[in-house]
Structure formats: C-alpha cells, structure tokens
N, C-alpha and C positions, 0 to 999 in steps of 0.2 A: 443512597447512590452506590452501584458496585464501583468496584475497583476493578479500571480495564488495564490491561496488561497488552503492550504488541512484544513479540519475540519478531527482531531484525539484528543481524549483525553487516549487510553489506557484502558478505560473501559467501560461495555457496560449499556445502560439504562440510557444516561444521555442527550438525548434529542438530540444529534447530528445530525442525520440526519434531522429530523425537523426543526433545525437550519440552517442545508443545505438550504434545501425548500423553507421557506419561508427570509429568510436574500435572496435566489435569485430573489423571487416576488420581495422585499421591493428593491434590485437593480436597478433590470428592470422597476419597476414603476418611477425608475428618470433618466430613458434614458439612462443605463449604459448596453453596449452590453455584455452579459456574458453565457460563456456557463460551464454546468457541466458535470462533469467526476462522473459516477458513478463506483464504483470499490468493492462493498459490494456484494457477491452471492446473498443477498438477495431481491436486486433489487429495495428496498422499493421506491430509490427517484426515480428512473426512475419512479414507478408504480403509480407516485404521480403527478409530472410534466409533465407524456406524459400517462392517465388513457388510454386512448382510443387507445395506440399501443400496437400489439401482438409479435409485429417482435422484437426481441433478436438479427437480426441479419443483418445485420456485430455490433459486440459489439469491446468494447478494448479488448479482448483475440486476435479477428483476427489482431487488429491495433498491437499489442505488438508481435505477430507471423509475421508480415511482409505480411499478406493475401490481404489486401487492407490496402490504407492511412489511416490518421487517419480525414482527409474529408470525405471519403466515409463510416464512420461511425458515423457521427454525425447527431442525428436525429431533425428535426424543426414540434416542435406543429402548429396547426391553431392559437392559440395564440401567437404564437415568440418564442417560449422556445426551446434553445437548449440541448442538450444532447446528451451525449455516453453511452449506456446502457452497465450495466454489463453482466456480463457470469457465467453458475453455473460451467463452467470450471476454472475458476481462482483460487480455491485451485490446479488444478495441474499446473496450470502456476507462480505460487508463486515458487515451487519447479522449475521449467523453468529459472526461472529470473536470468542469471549471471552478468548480469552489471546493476547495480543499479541506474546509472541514465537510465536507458530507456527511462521514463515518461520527462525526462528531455529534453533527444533528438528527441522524439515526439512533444513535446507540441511547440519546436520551429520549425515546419513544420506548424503552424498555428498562430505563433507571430503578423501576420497583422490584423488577422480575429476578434479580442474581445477585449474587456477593462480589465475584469476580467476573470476568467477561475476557477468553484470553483472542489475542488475534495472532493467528499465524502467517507468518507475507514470502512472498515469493524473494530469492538473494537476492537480487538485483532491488535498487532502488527507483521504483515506481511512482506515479502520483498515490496509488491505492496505498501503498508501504506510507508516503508519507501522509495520508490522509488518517494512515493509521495510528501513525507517531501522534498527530494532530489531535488525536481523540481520544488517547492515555493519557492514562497518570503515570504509569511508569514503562520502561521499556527490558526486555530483558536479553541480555545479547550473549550466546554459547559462543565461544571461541576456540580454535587450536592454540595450543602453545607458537605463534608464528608472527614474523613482522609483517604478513598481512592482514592481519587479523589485527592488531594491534595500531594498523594505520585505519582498517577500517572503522573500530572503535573511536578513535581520534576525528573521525567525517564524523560520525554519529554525535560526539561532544560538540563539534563544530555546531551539526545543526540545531540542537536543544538548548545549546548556550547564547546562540543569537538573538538578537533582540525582537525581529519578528517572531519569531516561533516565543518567544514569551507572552509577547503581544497578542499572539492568535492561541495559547495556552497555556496563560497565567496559572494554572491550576499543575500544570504538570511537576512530578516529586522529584524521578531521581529516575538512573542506567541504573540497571544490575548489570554487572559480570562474572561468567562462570566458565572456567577450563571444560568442555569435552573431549571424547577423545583422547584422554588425559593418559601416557601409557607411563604406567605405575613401576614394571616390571625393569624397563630398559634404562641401567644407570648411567651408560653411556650417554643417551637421549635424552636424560635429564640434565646430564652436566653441561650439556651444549645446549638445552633451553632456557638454563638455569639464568642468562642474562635478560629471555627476553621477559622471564616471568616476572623480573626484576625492574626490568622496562614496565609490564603494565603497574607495579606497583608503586614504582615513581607518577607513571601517569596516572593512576586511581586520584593521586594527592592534589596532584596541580589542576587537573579536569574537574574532579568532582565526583566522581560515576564510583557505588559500592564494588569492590573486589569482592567475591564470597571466596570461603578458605575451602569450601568444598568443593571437589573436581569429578566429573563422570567418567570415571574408567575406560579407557579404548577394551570395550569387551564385546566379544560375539554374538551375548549373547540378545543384546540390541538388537542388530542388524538381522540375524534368526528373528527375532518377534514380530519385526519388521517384513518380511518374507512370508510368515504364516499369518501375516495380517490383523495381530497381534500386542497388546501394551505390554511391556517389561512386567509388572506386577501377574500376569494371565500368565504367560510365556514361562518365568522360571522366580518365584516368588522369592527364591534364596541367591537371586544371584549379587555378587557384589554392585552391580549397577543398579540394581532394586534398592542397596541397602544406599548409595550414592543419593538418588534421587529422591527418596527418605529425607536425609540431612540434610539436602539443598533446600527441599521444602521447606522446614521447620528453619535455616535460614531466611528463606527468600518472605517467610510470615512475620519474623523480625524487620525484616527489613521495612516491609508494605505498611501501610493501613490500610485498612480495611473500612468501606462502607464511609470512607470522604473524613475520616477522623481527623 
C-alpha cells in the first residue's frame, strides 16, 4: 500500500505547493516511486512538474465523475514524474462531492502502483481538501511563523482528532509541521516570532501533530524557480533552500512509514 500524503494548512501563501514540488523531487531522487494529485484549479504543481504538457485532460474531475479510471489520468513526464492534473471544474465538483471518502476509494484502485501518493489541495478548506484528508495517512502542513497559521493548524487538529474522522480513517498516523518562509537573516523578526514559535511548540505537545526542527528559508530563490517554471533542485542546486528541503525530507522519512508499516 503507498503512503498517501495531502499537504493542507488552511491558509493561503504559505509555501505549500512549493512544498509539494520539490519535497516530490527530493523523493524521487532516492528511488521512492510517487506520484501527485494535483487538485488546486490553479494548476500550479501540475504546471511545474509537467511545464511542457498542455493536455488538462482526462484530469481527476473526469476520475471523480466515473469518465475514465483514475490510470487513465495519470500523466508521466520524460523525466518520471507522475501526476494527475487538476481541472478549472472542480469548484462545481466540490459542490458534486456526496460521499467524502471518494479520493479514498480511488486511490485504492492504484494501491500497487507507488510508494508515496502526494496530494496537493487548494488553501481554502473544500469538500475535495477534506476528501483528501479522508484518504491519508498523514498530512503535511508548511506554515509561517504567524497566529494564523497557528489557529489554522489548531482547525486541522480539531478535524483529525474528532471522532468521526477516526471513524471514517481509522488508519490515518499523524500532522507534520514545517516553518516556511522561515527568514533566517532578520534577528529582529525572530525575536518578535520567538513566542509564536513557542506557541506552536506548546501546541505540538498538547495536539499531537510532529513539529519538524527544519524550516525553509524565505529565499528567492523559490519563487525564481517558481517563475521559470521550475523545481528548486533544476533552478539552483546549491541553493540553501535545496540544502532545506534535503533535511526536511530525510526528516519527514523518519517521521512516515512507508508502504502501511
């Protein structure tokens, strides 16, 4: 069985998809078969991971409408990268969605095919976001150093700790959490975040959800990779958010099982 992973934090601009991207390079470069779900209308990871495809289609709108499998829409770069491209339809398939685990009863029509399975979800909290939640094992949530991000964390606890969401995925492990955006340089900015970082570390204890000690750099040169359409590893191989998302991996593989262990 792979290990499906949704990256949600509940609010937007905090690096997530990015996250996506490249934590799926940093995979893939140690032989770990994984493929992404992209489920954001905006398409970003798809447009990042596969620059050089136009085709939208078959995307998961038609997998979640029953049009074709959910095979016959997963697309393979020249490079290996797989993926399932979004759709600008899925705000009205959000309102579609009556049984909430769908993603859940899809994703095991391909239980053999991958190690990991990452999903990436639009900020906002959707039926599709939670059908996503529904169908992990684990969640992985990029945050700023901020009290909203920190309350948003705190809804996210709320919903995985509830008794239905056990009920409807007894199976599911555990949050990660990871600072992006993390600015290293400004000690001013640190001293005035220094409570809230301290806040999520109280809440790590009392919630549940893994803190990781490594944070992604607020660096350029992201957002540059991002622009020439681009993963951080391709874009600038030495740069310290390369060397970032390195050691987050090789946490985030401590933290997981892998393969239903």
């Amino acid at each position: 069985m792979p290990t499906t992973i949704t990256f949600s934090t509940g609010k937007g601009g905090t690096g997530k998809t990015s996250s996506d991207i490249n934590l799926n390079v940093s995979f893939k470069n140690r032989g770990i078969k994984i493929l992404n779900i992209d489920t954001d209308t905006q398409r970003n990871c798809y447009n990042i991971i596969a620059p050089d495809f136009v085709d939208y289609e078959p995307n998961l709108c038609n997998v979640i409408n029953r049009e074709v499998n959910i095979r016959q829409a997963v697309q393979q770069t020249t490079d290996g990268y797989h993926i399932i491209p979004s759709s600008d339809d899925q705000n009205k398939l959000n309102d579609s969605i009556t049984d909430i685990k769908i993603l859940q009863e899809l994703l095991g029509e391909i239980k053999d095919d991958y190690d990991v399975i990452f999903i990436d979800n639009s900020p906002a909290f959707t039926k599709l976001t939670y059908s996503s939640i529904f169908a992990s094992d684990y969640v992985l949530s990029p945050c700023q150093v901020s009290n909203e991000c920190l309350d948003a964390v705190s809804d996210l606890m709320s919903l995985v700790n509830s008794v239905e969401f056990k009920n409807l995925n007894p199976n599911f492990k555990g949050v990660g959490v990871f600072f992006s955006q993390y600015n290293l340089r400004s000690k001013r900015q640190n001293i005035l975040n220094r409570h809230i970082v301290d806040d999520f570390k109280r809440l790590s204890k009392i919630l549940g959800f893994k803190l990781f000690s490594t944070s992604i750099p607020k660096n350029s040169d992201i957002a540059h990779a991002s622009a020439n359409h681009q993963n951080i590893f391709q874009y600038k191989s030495k740069s310290p958010a390369t060397k970032a998302y390195n050691q987050l991996t090789e946490e985030i593989l401590s933290f997981i099982k892998l393969g239903g262990e």
